[in-house]
C-alpha positions, 0 to 999 in steps of 0.5 A, spaced: 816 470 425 813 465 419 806 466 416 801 461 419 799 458 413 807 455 412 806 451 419 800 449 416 802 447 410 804 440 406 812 439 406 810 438 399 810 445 398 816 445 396 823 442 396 827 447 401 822 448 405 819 441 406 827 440 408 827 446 413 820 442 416 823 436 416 829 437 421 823 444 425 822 442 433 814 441 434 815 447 439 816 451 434 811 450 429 806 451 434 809 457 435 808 458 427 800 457 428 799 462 434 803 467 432 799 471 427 793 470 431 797 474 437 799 478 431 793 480 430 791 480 437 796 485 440 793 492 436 786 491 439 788 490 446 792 496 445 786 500 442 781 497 448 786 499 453 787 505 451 780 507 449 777 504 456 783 509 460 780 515 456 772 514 457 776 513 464 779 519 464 773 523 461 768 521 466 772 522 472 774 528 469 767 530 469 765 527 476 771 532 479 768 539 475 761 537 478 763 536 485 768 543 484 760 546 481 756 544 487 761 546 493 762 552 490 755 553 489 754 550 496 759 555 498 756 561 495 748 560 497 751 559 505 755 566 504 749 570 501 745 567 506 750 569 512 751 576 509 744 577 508 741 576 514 747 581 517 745 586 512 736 585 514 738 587 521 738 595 520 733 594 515 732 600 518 738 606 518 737 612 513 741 612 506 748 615 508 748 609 514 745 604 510 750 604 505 756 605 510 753 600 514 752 595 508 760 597 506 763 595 513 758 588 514 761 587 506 768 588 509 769 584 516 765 578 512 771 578 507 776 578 512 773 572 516 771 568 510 776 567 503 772 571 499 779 574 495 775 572 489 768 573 490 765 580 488 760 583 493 755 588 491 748 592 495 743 595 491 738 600 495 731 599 494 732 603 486 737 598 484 742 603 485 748 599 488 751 602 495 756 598 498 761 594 493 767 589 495 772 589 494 771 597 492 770 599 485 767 605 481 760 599 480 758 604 486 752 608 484 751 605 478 744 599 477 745 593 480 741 590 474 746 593 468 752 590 472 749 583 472 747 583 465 741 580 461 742 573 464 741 576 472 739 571 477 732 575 480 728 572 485 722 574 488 722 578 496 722 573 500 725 567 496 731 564 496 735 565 490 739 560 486 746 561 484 747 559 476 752 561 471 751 567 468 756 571 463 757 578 465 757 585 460 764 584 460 763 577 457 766 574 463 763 567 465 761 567 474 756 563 477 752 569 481 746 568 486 741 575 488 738 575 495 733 581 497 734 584 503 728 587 508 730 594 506 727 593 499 735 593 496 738 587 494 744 584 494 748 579 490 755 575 489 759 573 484 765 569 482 768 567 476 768 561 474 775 560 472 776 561 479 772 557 482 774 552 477 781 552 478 781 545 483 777 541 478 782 544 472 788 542 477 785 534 478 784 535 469 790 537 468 793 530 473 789 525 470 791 528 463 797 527 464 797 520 467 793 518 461 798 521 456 803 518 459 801 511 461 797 512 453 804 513 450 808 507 454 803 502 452 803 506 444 811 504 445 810 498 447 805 497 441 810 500 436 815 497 438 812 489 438 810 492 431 817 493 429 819 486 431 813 484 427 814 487 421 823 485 422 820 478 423 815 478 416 821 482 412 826 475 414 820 471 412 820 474 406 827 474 405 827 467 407 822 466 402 825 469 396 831 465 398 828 458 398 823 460 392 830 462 388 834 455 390 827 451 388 826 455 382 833 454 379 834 446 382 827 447 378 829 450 371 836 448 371 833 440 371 837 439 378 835 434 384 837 435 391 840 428 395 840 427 403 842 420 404 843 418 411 847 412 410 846 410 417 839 410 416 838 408 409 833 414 409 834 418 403 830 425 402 830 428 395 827 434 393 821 435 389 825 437 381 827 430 383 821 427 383 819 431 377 827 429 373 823 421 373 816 423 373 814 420 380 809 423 384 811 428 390 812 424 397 812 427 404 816 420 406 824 419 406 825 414 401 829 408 403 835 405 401 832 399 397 827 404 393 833 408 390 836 401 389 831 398 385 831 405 380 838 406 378 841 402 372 844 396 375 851 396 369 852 403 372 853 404 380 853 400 385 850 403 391 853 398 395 860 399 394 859 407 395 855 407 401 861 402 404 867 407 402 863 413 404 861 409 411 869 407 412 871 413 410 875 412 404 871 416 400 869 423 402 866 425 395 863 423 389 863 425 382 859 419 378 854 418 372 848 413 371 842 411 369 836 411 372 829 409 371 823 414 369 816 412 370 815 412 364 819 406 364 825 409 360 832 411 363 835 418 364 841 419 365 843 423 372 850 426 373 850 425 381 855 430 384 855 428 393 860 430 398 860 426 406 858 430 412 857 429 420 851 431 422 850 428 430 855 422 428 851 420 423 855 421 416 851 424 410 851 423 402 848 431 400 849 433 394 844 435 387 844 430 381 843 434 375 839 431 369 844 430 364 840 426 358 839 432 354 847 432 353 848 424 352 843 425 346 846 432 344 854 428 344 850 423 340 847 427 335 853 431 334 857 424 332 851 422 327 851 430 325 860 429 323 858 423 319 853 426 315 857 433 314 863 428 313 858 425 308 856 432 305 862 434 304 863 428 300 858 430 294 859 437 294 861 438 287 866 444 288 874 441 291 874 442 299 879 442 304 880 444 311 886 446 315 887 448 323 891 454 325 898 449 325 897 448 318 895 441 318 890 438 314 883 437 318 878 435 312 878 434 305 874 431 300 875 427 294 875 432 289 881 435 292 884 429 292 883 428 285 885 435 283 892 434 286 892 427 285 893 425 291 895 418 295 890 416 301 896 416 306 897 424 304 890 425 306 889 423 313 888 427 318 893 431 321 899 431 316 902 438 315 901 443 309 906 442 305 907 434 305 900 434 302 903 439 297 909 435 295 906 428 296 901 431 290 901 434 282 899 441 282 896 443 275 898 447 271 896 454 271 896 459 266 893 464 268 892 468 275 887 473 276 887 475 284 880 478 287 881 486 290 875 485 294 876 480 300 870 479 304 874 480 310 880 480 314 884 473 312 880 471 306 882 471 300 878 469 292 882 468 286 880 464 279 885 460 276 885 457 269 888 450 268 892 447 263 886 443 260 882 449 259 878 449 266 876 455 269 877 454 278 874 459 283 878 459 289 875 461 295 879 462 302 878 464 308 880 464 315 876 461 321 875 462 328 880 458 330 887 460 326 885 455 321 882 456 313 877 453 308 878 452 301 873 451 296 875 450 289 869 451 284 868 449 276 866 456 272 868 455 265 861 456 263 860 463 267 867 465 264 864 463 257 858 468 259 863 473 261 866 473 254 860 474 250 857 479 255 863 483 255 861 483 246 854 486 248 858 492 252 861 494 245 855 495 243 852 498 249 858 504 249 854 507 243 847 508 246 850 510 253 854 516 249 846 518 246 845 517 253 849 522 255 847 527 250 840 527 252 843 528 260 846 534 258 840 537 255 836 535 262 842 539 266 840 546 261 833 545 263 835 543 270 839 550 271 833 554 267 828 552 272 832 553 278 833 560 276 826 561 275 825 558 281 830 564 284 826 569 281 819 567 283 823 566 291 825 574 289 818 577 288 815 573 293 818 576 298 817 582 295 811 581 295 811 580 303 816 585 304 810 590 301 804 586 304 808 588 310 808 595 309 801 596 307 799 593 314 804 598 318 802 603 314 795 602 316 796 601 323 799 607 323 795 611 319 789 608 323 791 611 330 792 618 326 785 618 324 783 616 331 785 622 335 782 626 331 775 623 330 774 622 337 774 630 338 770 630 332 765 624 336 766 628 343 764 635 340 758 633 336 756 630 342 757 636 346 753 640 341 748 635 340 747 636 348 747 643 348 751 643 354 754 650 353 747 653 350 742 651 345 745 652 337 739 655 334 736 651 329 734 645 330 737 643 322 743 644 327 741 639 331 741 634 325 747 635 323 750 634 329 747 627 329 750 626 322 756 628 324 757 624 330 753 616 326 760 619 321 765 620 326 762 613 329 761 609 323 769 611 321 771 610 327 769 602 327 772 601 321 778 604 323 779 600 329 777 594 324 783 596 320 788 596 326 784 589 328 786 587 321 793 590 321 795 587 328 793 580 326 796 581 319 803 583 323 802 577 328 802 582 333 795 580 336 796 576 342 790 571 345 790 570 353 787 564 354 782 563 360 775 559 361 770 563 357 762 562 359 760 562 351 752 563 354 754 569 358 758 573 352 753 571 348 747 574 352 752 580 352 752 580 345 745 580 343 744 586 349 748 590 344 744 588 337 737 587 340 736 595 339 738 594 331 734 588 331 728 591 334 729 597 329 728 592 323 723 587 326 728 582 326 727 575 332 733 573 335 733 566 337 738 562 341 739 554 342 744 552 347 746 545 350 747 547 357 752 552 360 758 552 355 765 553 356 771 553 354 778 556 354 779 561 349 780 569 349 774 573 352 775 578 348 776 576 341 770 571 342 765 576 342 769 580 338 767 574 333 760 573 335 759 581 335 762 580 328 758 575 325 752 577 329 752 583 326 753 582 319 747 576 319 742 582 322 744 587 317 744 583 311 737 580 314 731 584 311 725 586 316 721 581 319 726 576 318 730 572 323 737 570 326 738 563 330 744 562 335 746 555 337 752 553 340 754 546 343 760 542 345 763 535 345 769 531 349 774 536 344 771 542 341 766 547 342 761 549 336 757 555 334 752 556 329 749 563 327 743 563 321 740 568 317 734 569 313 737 574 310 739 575 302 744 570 302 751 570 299 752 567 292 756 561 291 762 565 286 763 569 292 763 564 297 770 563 294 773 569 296 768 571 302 774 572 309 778 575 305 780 583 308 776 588 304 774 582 300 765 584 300 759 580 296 757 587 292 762 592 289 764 598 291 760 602 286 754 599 287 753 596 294 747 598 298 750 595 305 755 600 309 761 596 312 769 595 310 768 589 309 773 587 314 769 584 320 768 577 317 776 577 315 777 578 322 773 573 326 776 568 321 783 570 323 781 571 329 778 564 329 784 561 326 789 564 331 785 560 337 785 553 332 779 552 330 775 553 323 770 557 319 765 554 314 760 558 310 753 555 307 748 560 304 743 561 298 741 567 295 734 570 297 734 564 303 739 565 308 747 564 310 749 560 315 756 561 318 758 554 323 765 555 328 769 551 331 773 551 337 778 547 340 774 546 348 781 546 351 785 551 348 793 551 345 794 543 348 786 540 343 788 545 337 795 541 336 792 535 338 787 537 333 791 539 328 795 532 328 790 528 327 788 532 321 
């Protein structure tokens, strides 16, 4: 089925598909016209029919619960009502009568009446029930907790209603309560999935009918869709197919014919059209038309019409001219075959734009005169032979050097009657070229018997042949002898040359086994550094174990656990004690840092970090030392900061600084806190008012051990470790640690972090 627009469209659209129309009945393309609109309109009068069953469906399947609702409560009022009024006749029996009186009326009316699914039940005039069908363990129970919260209770003298309650059990019934003369009640249910059961039978026939008559006409829908996606993948093949022949009669400068000879009608495509720079018609042309733009000297349409008619012409292979609207000819090459379409003979073929090629032989003749004469002013003697050794081309040069006669410079005489018509020089001296510049090529130079030098170059071609070209080089062989005396003087100077190069060699070989030795000690080095930090790891878990009986037990003593120690001089050193075995213990586990790093042993487990809440965490830890020194702690976040890093070695770092700000801070000073993220890092800034870092150590500060004051003077306690670890630890996630500080003013220490992790810390790294 082909798109609306194609019946719609101009024949002019293209010339494959103008030609489809033109021979295209008028049924068909008004098949064409009304096929998208039924197209379109199929699915929605599915869906109308589909929806409009169900709304069907759905209300009658409403309408049948509501008529299975009434019945059963018409049904439940008239049987309570019946029951009751036989159990209002002996209103008056005693209890143990009453109760077997009631069992028997409940009985014999189940028997009459189908009452198989009903539950009857009788209370006395306590509510306790006293007669139950069919029999159960309810019997002496309240008829209230047997109803449940939602009891249909009615007044004496009423008459009650059935609804639809849900029992203790959470089963769903309808029930109605009638209050007999006795002072008792008696009430009936049934579960509503009994009751139902009709309604759900005609539910499940007309689901059924629905699903099936919905499924047939879906069938039907897909299948008229699967037959409309086969007719739109056809229109798109045959529109793929046309626009390839359209676009190659196009681009290949082609015009396609249809001549009706008896007729006189011609079609031509468009490309045709637009080979002679006319206007696009949607008409056949006439045989008078085509007549009076063809080249008169070249074809006689005539002739060729009466042998393509009579039948003695089947075929036509012919070249002409026709003329552009411009007013120039354009020469066609028109290749046609005769066809029999309905007993009318047809001329159909394509004719090919062969203007380009007419002028191209033109050019190539006026290019061989041109070469002819180029060849002819060259300086150099020039000869061309063809793969049988017969002369193709030579100038006059060659001629003159052989002194040869017109007639053996002719084209096509063979090789060696060229030589044998000529005189060759004499040759004094030969001298062959051992580098050709390919296979079947040749250079030699040849001093003649005057004193001339010729330069001989001879080469195959790609035909079997070869060229030679003589060329004058006495003036470069003049030169050579004079170049060859200034080598002489050269020799000298290359043999100081080499002097000089063996004693740049001596050097050489000096430098490189220095070069040897300093790669030795160097890896001694490493090999100690090594050492060092596996000696200090293992040192430092030594000195742990004792150092945490020392903290426990000083604790314990301090905390009088087993009894006081005496005096409270005791208690101070107790106190003592455990601040020592603390702050040792700080330093220890600094060093295992430090040596962990150092050995590469320090993994980070990245995970999304919440930069306010480590933060938060770790001035809770400071605020007690801080508030002992009367220092403000500030913070200043851009919003909720977070990025993919290691918890733990984060607040490590912010501990760290943290800590170094407010020990180097002095009373009544500040610390400030500022962190803020951009599309590809995270920064932290932590300043101080503190002492401040002179600017010859700002060189040195980072480094393990390294600290501002010396060891024999220093007034602030530390190992010097906790900055060195917050910038490896820093570095091991990609980022960078800068430090800015003036003495007696403040330090302000600025981190970045890479806000993704491993993949924006490579990608950071490259482009610095």
């Amino acid at each position: 089925m082909a798109p609306a627009h194609s019946a719609s469209a101009s024949t002019g659209t293209d010339s494959i598909k103008g030609l489809a129309l033109s021979v295209a009945r008028p049924a068909y393309r008004r098949l064409l016209i009304a096929e998208p609109a039924l197209r379109r309109a199929v699915p929605i009068l599915i869906v109308a029919f589909l929806v409009t069953m169900a709304v069907g469906a759905l209300v009658q399947i409403g309408d049948h619960r509501r008529q299975a609702v009434a019945s059963v409560t018409r049904e439940i009022r008239i049987v309570a009502d019946l029951i009751a009024d036989r159990l209002d006749r002996d209103a008056k029996l005693p209890k143990p009568e009453a109760a077997r009186h009631a069992q028997e009326i409940l009985e014999a009316t189940a028997l009459k009446l189908p009452l198989s699914t009903h539950r009857l039940l009788v209370s006395d005039a306590d509510g306790n029930i006293i007669a139950a069908f069919p029999r159960s363990p309810v019997i002496g129970r309240k008829l209230l907790a047997t109803l449940g919260a939602a009891q249909p209770l009615t007044t004496f003298g009423a008459e009650a209603g059935v609804l639809e309650i849900a029992l203790p059990d959470e089963e769903a019934a309808f029930a109605t309560v009638r209050n007999l003369a006795s002072g008792g009640q008696f009430a009936l249910i049934q579960p509503r999935a009994a009751a139902l059961a009709p309604a759900r039978s005609d539910a499940t026939l007309t689901t059924t009918l629905f699903s099936t008559t919905g499924f047939v006409v879906l069938i039907l829908g897909f299948a008229f869709h699967w037959q409309a996606s086969r007719a739109r993948e056809a229109d798109t093949i045959y529109d793929m197919v046309r626009g390839r022949i359209d676009t190659a009669l196009n681009r290949g400068r082609c015009g396609l014919w249809d001549w009706d000879i008896a007729r006189g009608r011609i079609f031509w495509s468009h490309s045709m059209f637009d080979i002679l720079g006319l206007p696009h018609r949607n008409t056949l042309l006439t045989f008078g038309e085509l007549h009076a733009v063809v080249h008169p000297d070249d074809a006689d349409l005539y002739r060729l019409a009466s042998d393509v008619a009579s039948g003695n012409s089947s075929a036509i292979d012919h070249e002409f001219r026709m003329r552009h609207a411009r007013g120039h000819w354009v020469w066609l090459r028109v290749r046609c075959e005769a066809a029999h379409q309905n007993g009318n003979a047809h001329l159909i073929g394509i004719a090919v734009d062969v203007t380009e090629q007419k002028s191209l032989m033109e050019k190539t003749a006026a290019a061989d005169i041109r070469l002819r004469d180029a060849i002819e002013t060259i300086p150099e003697a020039f000869v061309l032979w063809d793969a049988d050794n017969r002369l193709v081309l030579c100038n006059n040069k060659f001629q003159q050097l052989h002194d040869l006669p017109d007639e053996a410079v002719k084209s096509g005489n063979d090789y060696q009657a060229v030589l044998a018509a000529g005189r060759r020089p004499v040759v004094h001296q030969k001298i062959e070229n051992e580098t050709a510049d390919a296979l079947g090529a040749r250079t030699f130079d040849v001093r003649l018997d005057d004193g001339r030098w010729l330069h001989i170059s001879e080469k195959r071609t790609k035909d079997g042949g070869y060229v030679s070209v003589g060329t004058d080089i006495t003036a470069i062989k003049l030169h050579e002898e004079m170049l060859i005396e200034s080598e002489h003087r050269q020799v000298a100077t290359i043999a100081d040359l080499r002097a000089s190069q063996r004693a740049l060699q001596a050097q050489t070989l000096e430098l490189a086994i220095l070069a040897d030795k300093y790669s030795q000690e160097k890896n001694r080095a490493e090999e100690a550094n090594l050492a060092k930090s596996k000696f200090l790891a293992n040192m430092s878990h030594e000195l742990r174990t004792p150092l945490n009986a020392i903290i426990g037990f000083s604790e314990i003593m301090q905390s009088g656990m087993f009894g006081p120690l005496g005096a409270e001089k005791y208690q101070e050193y107790c106190s003592d004690i455990r601040a020592s075995g603390q702050y040792l213990l700080e330093v220890i586990n600094d060093i295992l840092d430090m040596s962990r790093i150092e050995a590469g042993r320090q993994r980070i487990l990245w995970d999304t970090v919440d930069l306010n809440r480590i933060l938060h965490d770790s001035l809770r830890v400071l605020s007690g030392r801080a508030q002992d020194k009367g220092i403000a702690l500030a913070t200043s976040m851009t919003g909720n900061v977070t990025f993919v890093g290691d918890r733990r070695a984060v607040k490590q770092i912010l501990l760290n600084l943290l800590s170094n700000a407010v020990k180097f801070t002095p009373e009544g000073g500040k610390v400030t806190v500022r962190g803020r993220s951009t599309h590809a890092s995270v920064f932290i800034s932590i300043r101080d008012t503190g002492i401040g870092i002179p600017e010859a150590a700002l060189k040195t500060l980072g480094r393990p051990f390294e600290q501002v004051e010396g060891q024999l003077a220093k007034t602030y306690p530390g190992s010097g470790l906790g900055l060195a670890i917050a910038k490896s630890l820093v570095k091991l996630h990609g980022g960078s640690m800068r430090i800015r500080s003036s003495v007696g003013v403040g330090t302000l220490v600025a981190v970045r972090m890479p806000l993704n992790g491993p993949r924006s810390a490579t990608a950071n790294a490259e482009a610095a």
